[in-house]
N, C-alpha and C positions, 0 to 999 in steps of 0.2 A: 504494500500500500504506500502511494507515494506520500510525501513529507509535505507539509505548508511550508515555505520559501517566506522571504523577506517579502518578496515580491508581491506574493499572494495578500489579495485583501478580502480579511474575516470578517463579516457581519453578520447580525442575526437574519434568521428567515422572517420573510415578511408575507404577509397575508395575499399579497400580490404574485409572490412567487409560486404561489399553490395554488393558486384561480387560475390563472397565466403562465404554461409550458411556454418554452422555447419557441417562437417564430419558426423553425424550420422543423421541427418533430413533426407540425401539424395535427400535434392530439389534441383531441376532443377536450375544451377545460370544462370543468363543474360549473353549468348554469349559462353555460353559450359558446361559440364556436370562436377560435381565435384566427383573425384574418391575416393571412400570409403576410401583405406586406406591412403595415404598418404595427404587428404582433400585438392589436388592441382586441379586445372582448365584445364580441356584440349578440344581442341575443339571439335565442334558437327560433327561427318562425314556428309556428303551433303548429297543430294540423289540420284547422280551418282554412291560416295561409296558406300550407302547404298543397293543398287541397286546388286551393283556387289556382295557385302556379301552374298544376299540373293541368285545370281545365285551362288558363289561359293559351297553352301550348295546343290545346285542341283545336286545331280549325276550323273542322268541319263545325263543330259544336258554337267555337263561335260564332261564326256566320248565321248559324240555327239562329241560336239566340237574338242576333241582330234582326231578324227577318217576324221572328214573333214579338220582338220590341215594337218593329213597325205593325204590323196586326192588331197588337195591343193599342197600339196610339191611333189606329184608324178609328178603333170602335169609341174608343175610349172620347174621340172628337167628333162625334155623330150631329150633335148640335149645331157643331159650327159645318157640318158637311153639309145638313140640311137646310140649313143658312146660304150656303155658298149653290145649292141647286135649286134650291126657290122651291122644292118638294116637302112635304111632310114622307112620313113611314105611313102613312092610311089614309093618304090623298089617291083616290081614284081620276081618272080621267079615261073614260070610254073610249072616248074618241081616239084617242092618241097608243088605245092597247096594242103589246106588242111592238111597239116601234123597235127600230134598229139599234144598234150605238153610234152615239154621236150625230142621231137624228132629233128635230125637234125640242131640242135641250137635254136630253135624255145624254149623262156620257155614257153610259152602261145598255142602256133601251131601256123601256118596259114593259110589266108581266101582261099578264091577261086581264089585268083590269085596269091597265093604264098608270098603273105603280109604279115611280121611278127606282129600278134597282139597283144602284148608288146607294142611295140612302138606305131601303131595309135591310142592304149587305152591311151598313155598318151597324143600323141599329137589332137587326139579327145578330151579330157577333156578341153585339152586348150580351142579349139572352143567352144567346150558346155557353162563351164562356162563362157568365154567371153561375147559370148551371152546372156546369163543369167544374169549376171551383169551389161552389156550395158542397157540392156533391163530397169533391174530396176532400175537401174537411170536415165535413160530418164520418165520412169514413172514417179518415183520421181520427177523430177522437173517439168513437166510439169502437172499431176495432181495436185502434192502441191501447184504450185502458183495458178492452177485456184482457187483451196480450199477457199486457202488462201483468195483470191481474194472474192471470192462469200461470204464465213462467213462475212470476214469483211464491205465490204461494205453494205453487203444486197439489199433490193430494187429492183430495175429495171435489174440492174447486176446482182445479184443474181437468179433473176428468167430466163435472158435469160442463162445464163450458167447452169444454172441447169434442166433448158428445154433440151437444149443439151447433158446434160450427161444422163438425160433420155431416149433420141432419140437411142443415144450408146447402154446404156445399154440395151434395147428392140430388138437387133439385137446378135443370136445368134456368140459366139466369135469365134468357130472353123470352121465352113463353111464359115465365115468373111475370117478369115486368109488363110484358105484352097484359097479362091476366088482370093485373093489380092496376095498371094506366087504364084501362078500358072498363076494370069498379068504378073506379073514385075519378076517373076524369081531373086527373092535379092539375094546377097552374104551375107556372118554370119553377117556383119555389118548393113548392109538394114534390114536382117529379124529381125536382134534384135531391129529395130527404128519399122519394123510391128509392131511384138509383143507389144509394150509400146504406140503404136495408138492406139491399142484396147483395151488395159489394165488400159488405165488411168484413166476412169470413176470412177472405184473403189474406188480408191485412193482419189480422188478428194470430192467423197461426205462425205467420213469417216473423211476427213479434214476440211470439212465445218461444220460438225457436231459438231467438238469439237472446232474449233474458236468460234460458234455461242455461247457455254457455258462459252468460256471464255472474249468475247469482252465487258460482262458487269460487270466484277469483278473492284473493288474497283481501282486497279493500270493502270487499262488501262485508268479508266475516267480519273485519276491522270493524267496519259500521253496527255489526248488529254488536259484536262486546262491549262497544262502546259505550249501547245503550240509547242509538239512533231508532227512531218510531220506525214499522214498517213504510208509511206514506214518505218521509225525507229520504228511506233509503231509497224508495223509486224514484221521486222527483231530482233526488239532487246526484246519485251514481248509475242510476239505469235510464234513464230519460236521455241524460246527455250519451251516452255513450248508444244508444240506438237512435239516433237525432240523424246519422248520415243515412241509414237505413231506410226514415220515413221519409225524407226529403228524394233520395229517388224512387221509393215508392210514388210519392206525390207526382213527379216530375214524367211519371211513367204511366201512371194512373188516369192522369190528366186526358191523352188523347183519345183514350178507348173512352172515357166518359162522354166527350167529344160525338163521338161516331153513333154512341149508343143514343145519343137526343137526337143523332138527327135520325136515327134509321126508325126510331118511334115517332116521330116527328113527322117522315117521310111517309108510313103508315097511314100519318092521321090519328094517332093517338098519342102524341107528345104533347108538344105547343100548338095552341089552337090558333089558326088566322080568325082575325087579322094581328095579330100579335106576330112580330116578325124574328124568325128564326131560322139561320143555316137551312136544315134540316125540312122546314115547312115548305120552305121558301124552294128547295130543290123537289120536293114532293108536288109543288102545284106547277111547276115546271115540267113535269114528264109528258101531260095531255099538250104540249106547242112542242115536243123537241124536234118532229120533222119538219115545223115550218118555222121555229127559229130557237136555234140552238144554242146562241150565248144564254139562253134564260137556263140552261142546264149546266152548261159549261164555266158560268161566272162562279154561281155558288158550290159546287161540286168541286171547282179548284180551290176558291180559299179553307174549302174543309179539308180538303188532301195536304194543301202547304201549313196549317195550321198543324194539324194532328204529324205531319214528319217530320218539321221543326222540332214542336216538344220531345217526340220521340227520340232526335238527334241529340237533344239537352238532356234528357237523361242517361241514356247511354253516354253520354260525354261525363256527365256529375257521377256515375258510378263508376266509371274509370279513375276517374279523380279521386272520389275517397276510399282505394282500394289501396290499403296503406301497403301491399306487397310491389306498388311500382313504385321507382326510385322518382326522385327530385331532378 
Protein backbone atom coordinates (compact mmCIF):
# COMPACT_ATOMS: atom_id res chain seq x y z
CA UNK A 1 0.00 0.00 0.00
CA UNK A 2 1.40 3.10 -1.04
CA UNK A 3 2.64 5.88 1.52
CA UNK A 4 1.07 9.72 1.68
CA UNK A 5 4.18 11.99 0.32
CA UNK A 6 4.63 15.41 1.27
CA UNK A 7 3.01 16.06 -1.70
CA UNK A 8 -0.03 14.51 -1.18
CA UNK A 9 -2.99 16.77 0.22
CA UNK A 10 -5.13 15.19 3.22
CA UNK A 11 -8.52 16.38 3.81
CA UNK A 12 -11.40 15.11 5.40
CA UNK A 13 -14.34 13.49 3.18
CA UNK A 14 -16.85 15.67 2.25
CA UNK A 15 -20.50 15.15 1.60
CA UNK A 16 -19.99 16.13 -1.93
CA UNK A 17 -17.41 13.43 -2.49
CA UNK A 18 -20.06 10.71 -1.97
CA UNK A 19 -23.06 12.29 -3.87
CA UNK A 20 -20.57 13.01 -6.66
CA UNK A 21 -18.16 10.04 -8.26
CA UNK A 22 -15.47 11.13 -10.57
CA UNK A 23 -16.59 12.81 -13.89
CA UNK A 24 -15.03 10.10 -15.96
CA UNK A 25 -16.34 6.72 -13.92
CA UNK A 26 -19.63 7.89 -15.18
CA UNK A 27 -21.51 6.14 -12.03
CA UNK A 28 -24.65 6.45 -11.32
CA UNK A 29 -24.54 9.14 -7.85
CA UNK A 30 -27.35 8.72 -5.07
CA UNK A 31 -30.36 10.84 -6.13
CA UNK A 32 -29.28 11.85 -9.81
CA UNK A 33 -27.00 11.40 -12.70
CA UNK A 34 -23.77 13.17 -12.99
CA UNK A 35 -23.07 14.86 -16.26
CA UNK A 36 -19.83 14.04 -18.04
CA UNK A 37 -18.62 17.25 -18.64
CA UNK A 38 -19.19 19.64 -16.30
CA UNK A 39 -19.15 16.59 -13.25
CA UNK A 40 -22.40 18.42 -11.74
CA UNK A 41 -25.43 16.55 -10.23
CA UNK A 42 -28.61 16.93 -11.86
CA UNK A 43 -31.70 15.14 -11.33
CA UNK A 44 -33.02 11.78 -12.54
CA UNK A 45 -36.36 12.52 -14.87
CA UNK A 46 -39.40 10.37 -13.27
CA UNK A 47 -41.18 8.03 -15.20
CA UNK A 48 -43.92 10.32 -16.38
CA UNK A 49 -40.93 12.28 -18.10
CA UNK A 50 -39.52 9.44 -19.17
CA UNK A 51 -42.52 8.36 -20.57
CA UNK A 52 -43.23 11.32 -22.43
CA UNK A 53 -39.59 11.31 -24.16
CA UNK A 54 -40.04 8.02 -25.30
CA UNK A 55 -43.65 9.13 -26.89
CA UNK A 56 -42.15 12.27 -28.18
CA UNK A 57 -39.71 10.13 -30.30
CA UNK A 58 -42.85 8.48 -31.75
CA UNK A 59 -43.86 9.99 -34.99
CA UNK A 60 -46.35 8.29 -36.04
CA UNK A 61 -48.04 8.92 -32.72
CA UNK A 62 -47.27 12.37 -32.80
CA UNK A 63 -48.62 13.28 -35.95
CA UNK A 64 -51.89 11.19 -34.42
CA UNK A 65 -52.17 13.28 -31.98
CA UNK A 66 -51.72 16.54 -33.88
CA UNK A 67 -54.46 15.46 -36.25
CA UNK A 68 -57.08 14.79 -33.20
CA UNK A 69 -55.82 18.08 -31.60
CA UNK A 70 -57.22 19.57 -34.90
CA UNK A 71 -60.67 17.30 -34.77
CA UNK A 72 -60.96 18.26 -31.32
CA UNK A 73 -60.71 22.10 -32.18
CA UNK A 74 -63.19 21.70 -35.18
CA UNK A 75 -65.86 20.45 -32.89
CA UNK A 76 -64.97 22.11 -30.20
CA UNK A 77 -65.42 25.66 -32.42
CA UNK A 78 -68.82 24.68 -33.81
CA UNK A 79 -70.38 28.20 -32.83
CA UNK A 80 -68.17 30.09 -34.48
CA UNK A 81 -68.40 27.49 -37.76
CA UNK A 82 -71.91 28.13 -37.64
CA UNK A 83 -71.32 31.70 -37.53
CA UNK A 84 -68.88 31.64 -40.35
CA UNK A 85 -71.64 29.50 -42.73
CA UNK A 86 -74.69 31.46 -41.89
CA UNK A 87 -76.39 27.74 -41.07
CA UNK A 88 -77.69 26.52 -37.93
CA UNK A 89 -77.21 22.28 -37.14
CA UNK A 90 -81.46 22.17 -37.78
CA UNK A 91 -82.00 24.63 -40.20
CA UNK A 92 -83.67 22.81 -43.17
CA UNK A 93 -83.82 24.24 -46.44
CA UNK A 94 -85.88 22.14 -49.03
CA UNK A 95 -85.05 23.66 -51.69
CA UNK A 96 -81.49 23.74 -51.73
CA UNK A 97 -81.52 19.46 -50.47
CA UNK A 98 -78.70 17.65 -51.55
CA UNK A 99 -76.79 20.25 -53.10
CA UNK A 100 -73.20 19.71 -54.11
CA UNK A 101 -69.91 21.03 -52.34
CA UNK A 102 -69.03 24.40 -52.75
CA UNK A 103 -72.44 24.99 -54.27
CA UNK A 104 -74.96 27.53 -53.11
CA UNK A 105 -72.99 28.31 -49.88
CA UNK A 106 -72.94 24.93 -48.86
CA UNK A 107 -68.66 24.03 -48.55
CA UNK A 108 -69.51 20.46 -47.76
CA UNK A 109 -73.28 20.27 -49.64
CA UNK A 110 -76.26 19.27 -48.05
CA UNK A 111 -78.25 16.40 -46.72
CA UNK A 112 -81.80 15.54 -47.60
CA UNK A 113 -83.28 18.06 -46.01
CA UNK A 114 -81.31 20.87 -47.02
CA UNK A 115 -78.81 20.64 -43.98
CA UNK A 116 -75.60 22.30 -44.21
CA UNK A 117 -73.00 19.41 -43.43
CA UNK A 118 -70.21 21.61 -42.35
CA UNK A 119 -71.84 22.53 -39.51
CA UNK A 120 -73.77 19.09 -38.12
CA UNK A 121 -70.20 17.53 -38.80
CA UNK A 122 -68.91 19.78 -36.25
CA UNK A 123 -71.77 19.88 -34.05
CA UNK A 124 -72.17 15.97 -34.40
CA UNK A 125 -68.57 15.51 -33.28
CA UNK A 126 -69.53 17.23 -30.39
CA UNK A 127 -72.11 14.44 -29.43
CA UNK A 128 -69.95 11.67 -30.72
CA UNK A 129 -67.12 12.59 -28.71
CA UNK A 130 -69.14 13.58 -25.74
CA UNK A 131 -70.25 10.29 -25.67
CA UNK A 132 -67.25 8.67 -26.04
CA UNK A 133 -65.80 10.31 -23.38
CA UNK A 134 -68.73 10.14 -20.94
CA UNK A 135 -68.78 6.78 -21.68
CA UNK A 136 -65.12 6.06 -20.75
CA UNK A 137 -65.19 7.52 -17.75
CA UNK A 138 -67.97 6.11 -16.32
CA UNK A 139 -66.18 2.85 -17.25
CA UNK A 140 -63.21 4.00 -15.77
CA UNK A 141 -64.58 4.56 -12.53
CA UNK A 142 -66.67 2.00 -12.17
CA UNK A 143 -64.63 -0.99 -13.57
CA UNK A 144 -61.60 0.58 -11.72
CA UNK A 145 -62.99 0.42 -8.29
CA UNK A 146 -64.44 -2.81 -8.76
CA UNK A 147 -60.74 -3.90 -9.80
CA UNK A 148 -59.46 -2.29 -7.48
CA UNK A 149 -61.63 -3.61 -5.07
CA UNK A 150 -61.55 -7.54 -6.11
CA UNK A 151 -57.28 -7.57 -6.54
CA UNK A 152 -57.06 -6.04 -3.23
CA UNK A 153 -59.06 -7.63 -1.00
CA UNK A 154 -59.28 -11.02 -2.64
CA UNK A 155 -61.31 -13.91 -1.02
CA UNK A 156 -64.85 -14.00 -0.96
CA UNK A 157 -65.07 -10.53 -2.68
CA UNK A 158 -63.17 -11.32 -5.09
CA UNK A 159 -64.62 -14.25 -6.26
CA UNK A 160 -68.29 -12.88 -6.11
CA UNK A 161 -67.34 -9.80 -8.24
CA UNK A 162 -65.60 -11.75 -10.54
CA UNK A 163 -68.39 -14.37 -10.86
CA UNK A 164 -70.12 -11.39 -12.07
CA UNK A 165 -67.85 -9.99 -14.55
CA UNK A 166 -67.99 -13.20 -15.88
CA UNK A 167 -71.75 -13.51 -16.11
CA UNK A 168 -71.10 -9.89 -18.31
CA UNK A 169 -68.70 -10.94 -20.13
CA UNK A 170 -70.51 -14.26 -21.52
CA UNK A 171 -73.22 -12.17 -22.99
CA UNK A 172 -72.65 -10.89 -26.40
CA UNK A 173 -72.04 -6.66 -26.18
CA UNK A 174 -73.86 -5.45 -29.30
CA UNK A 175 -77.24 -7.38 -29.28
CA UNK A 176 -76.89 -6.37 -25.35
CA UNK A 177 -76.92 -2.72 -26.39
CA UNK A 178 -78.92 -3.12 -29.55
CA UNK A 179 -81.77 -4.72 -26.73
CA UNK A 180 -81.23 -2.08 -23.94
CA UNK A 181 -81.13 1.21 -26.61
CA UNK A 182 -84.31 0.12 -28.35
CA UNK A 183 -86.10 -0.25 -24.15
CA UNK A 184 -85.32 2.81 -23.00
CA UNK A 185 -84.65 4.99 -26.03
CA UNK A 186 -81.56 7.12 -24.16
CA UNK A 187 -80.44 10.51 -25.18
CA UNK A 188 -76.40 10.95 -25.84
CA UNK A 189 -76.06 11.08 -22.08
CA UNK A 190 -78.08 7.73 -21.16
CA UNK A 191 -76.58 5.83 -24.20
CA UNK A 192 -73.16 6.81 -23.00
CA UNK A 193 -73.93 5.57 -19.20
CA UNK A 194 -75.31 2.11 -21.62
CA UNK A 195 -72.29 1.82 -23.25
CA UNK A 196 -69.85 1.91 -19.85
CA UNK A 197 -72.62 -0.80 -18.35
CA UNK A 198 -71.58 -3.14 -20.67
CA UNK A 199 -68.05 -2.06 -21.15
CA UNK A 200 -66.99 -2.24 -17.69
CA UNK A 201 -66.06 -5.82 -17.21
CA UNK A 202 -63.09 -5.24 -19.28
CA UNK A 203 -61.76 -2.99 -17.55
CA UNK A 204 -62.31 -4.40 -14.25
CA UNK A 205 -60.42 -7.76 -14.70
CA UNK A 206 -57.30 -6.14 -16.55
CA UNK A 207 -57.21 -4.04 -13.13
CA UNK A 208 -57.57 -6.87 -10.96
CA UNK A 209 -54.82 -8.40 -12.66
CA UNK A 210 -52.33 -6.01 -12.06
CA UNK A 211 -53.32 -5.07 -8.28
CA UNK A 212 -53.16 -8.84 -7.74
CA UNK A 213 -49.13 -8.42 -8.99
CA UNK A 214 -48.68 -5.61 -7.07
CA UNK A 215 -50.52 -6.18 -3.58
CA UNK A 216 -47.59 -8.40 -2.52
CA UNK A 217 -44.56 -6.04 -3.28
CA UNK A 218 -42.39 -5.07 -0.56
CA UNK A 219 -44.19 -1.29 0.06
CA UNK A 220 -47.45 -2.37 0.35
CA UNK A 221 -46.69 -4.83 3.32
CA UNK A 222 -44.63 -1.61 4.51
CA UNK A 223 -48.11 0.18 4.35
CA UNK A 224 -50.28 -2.38 5.96
CA UNK A 225 -47.50 -2.72 9.35
CA UNK A 226 -47.43 0.47 9.36
CA UNK A 227 -50.91 0.79 10.14
CA UNK A 228 -52.17 2.55 6.79
CA UNK A 229 -56.25 2.05 6.26
CA UNK A 230 -57.07 -0.35 3.54
CA UNK A 231 -58.72 2.86 1.25
CA UNK A 232 -54.95 5.02 1.56
CA UNK A 233 -53.29 1.84 0.79
CA UNK A 234 -55.40 1.85 -2.78
CA UNK A 235 -55.52 5.41 -3.21
CA UNK A 236 -52.06 6.59 -2.58
CA UNK A 237 -49.72 2.91 -3.69
CA UNK A 238 -52.11 1.02 -6.02
CA UNK A 239 -53.99 3.83 -7.83
CA UNK A 240 -50.69 5.56 -8.96
CA UNK A 241 -48.81 2.80 -9.83
CA UNK A 242 -51.83 1.30 -12.32
CA UNK A 243 -52.48 5.05 -13.52
CA UNK A 244 -50.24 4.03 -16.91
CA UNK A 245 -52.52 1.04 -17.27
CA UNK A 246 -55.83 3.16 -17.24
CA UNK A 247 -54.63 5.81 -19.39
CA UNK A 248 -54.09 3.51 -22.35
CA UNK A 249 -56.81 1.73 -21.54
CA UNK A 250 -58.76 5.10 -21.85
CA UNK A 251 -56.79 6.19 -24.94
CA UNK A 252 -57.63 2.70 -26.52
CA UNK A 253 -61.11 2.59 -25.36
CA UNK A 254 -61.98 5.66 -26.73
CA UNK A 255 -62.36 4.61 -30.44
CA UNK A 256 -64.23 1.45 -30.39
CA UNK A 257 -66.77 3.72 -28.04
CA UNK A 258 -66.60 5.84 -31.05
CA UNK A 259 -67.63 3.32 -33.60
CA UNK A 260 -70.09 1.65 -31.26
CA UNK A 261 -72.54 5.30 -31.22
CA UNK A 262 -72.23 5.50 -34.53
CA UNK A 263 -73.12 1.87 -35.65
CA UNK A 264 -76.35 2.34 -33.08
CA UNK A 265 -76.75 5.40 -34.30
CA UNK A 266 -76.47 4.23 -37.94
CA UNK A 267 -79.21 1.68 -36.94
CA UNK A 268 -81.44 4.25 -35.69
CA UNK A 269 -81.31 3.54 -32.24
CA UNK A 270 -78.54 5.62 -30.82
CA UNK A 271 -78.84 9.58 -31.35
CA UNK A 272 -82.06 10.50 -32.56
CA UNK A 273 -82.24 13.31 -35.47
CA UNK A 274 -82.56 15.88 -35.41
CA UNK A 275 -79.96 15.96 -32.95
CA UNK A 276 -76.79 15.77 -34.89
CA UNK A 277 -74.21 12.93 -34.80
CA UNK A 278 -71.20 11.07 -36.74
CA UNK A 279 -73.13 8.09 -36.69
CA UNK A 280 -76.82 9.47 -37.59
CA UNK A 281 -75.62 11.76 -39.77
CA UNK A 282 -73.90 8.64 -41.89
CA UNK A 283 -77.09 6.48 -41.26
CA UNK A 284 -79.40 9.14 -43.05
CA UNK A 285 -76.98 9.37 -45.79
CA UNK A 286 -77.14 5.72 -47.08
CA UNK A 287 -80.85 6.35 -48.86
CA UNK A 288 -78.68 9.41 -51.52
CA UNK A 289 -75.27 7.53 -51.69
CA UNK A 290 -75.92 6.72 -55.48
CA UNK A 291 -76.99 10.19 -56.37
CA UNK A 292 -74.55 11.97 -54.04
CA UNK A 293 -71.90 10.49 -52.36
CA UNK A 294 -69.98 13.01 -50.23
CA UNK A 295 -73.03 12.87 -47.98
CA UNK A 296 -71.57 9.29 -47.17
CA UNK A 297 -68.02 9.89 -47.68
CA UNK A 298 -67.70 13.31 -45.45
CA UNK A 299 -68.81 11.76 -42.29
CA UNK A 300 -67.72 8.09 -42.74
CA UNK A 301 -64.02 9.72 -43.16
CA UNK A 302 -63.84 11.81 -40.10
CA UNK A 303 -65.03 8.79 -38.15
CA UNK A 304 -62.35 6.43 -39.76
CA UNK A 305 -59.41 9.47 -39.12
CA UNK A 306 -60.80 10.06 -35.71
CA UNK A 307 -61.02 6.59 -34.37
CA UNK A 308 -57.14 5.66 -36.13
CA UNK A 309 -55.68 8.75 -34.65
CA UNK A 310 -56.76 7.67 -31.07
CA UNK A 311 -55.99 4.32 -31.87
CA UNK A 312 -52.35 5.41 -33.13
CA UNK A 313 -52.17 7.49 -29.49
CA UNK A 314 -52.49 4.62 -27.70
CA UNK A 315 -50.45 2.40 -29.11
CA UNK A 316 -47.96 5.18 -29.06
CA UNK A 317 -48.68 5.84 -24.96
CA UNK A 318 -48.27 2.19 -24.36
CA UNK A 319 -45.09 1.96 -25.94
CA UNK A 320 -44.06 4.73 -23.96
CA UNK A 321 -44.98 3.45 -20.58
CA UNK A 322 -43.52 0.17 -21.10
CA UNK A 323 -40.61 0.63 -18.80
CA UNK A 324 -38.62 -2.45 -20.53
CA UNK A 325 -37.79 0.12 -23.41
CA UNK A 326 -34.79 2.18 -22.92
CA UNK A 327 -34.45 6.15 -22.98
Amino acid sequence: MARATSTDVIRPVEPDDLAAPDAASGRLAPGGLLTAERGELRATPGFYRRSWRRFRRNQVAMAALVIFGLVALFVLVAPLISRWTGFGPYDNHLANKLAPPLTKGYMLGSDGNGRDILTRLAYGGRVSLMIAFLATISTLVLGGSIGLISGFFGGWVDTVLMRLVDVLLSIPGLPLLILIATLYNPGPAGLALVLAAVGWPGIARIIRGEVLSLRGREYIEAARVSGAAPARIVVRHLLPNVAPLIVVFASLAIPGLILAEASLSFLGIGVQVPTPSWGNMLGEAQRYFRTNTSNVIIPGAIIYVTSLTLYLIGSGLRDAFDPRLGD
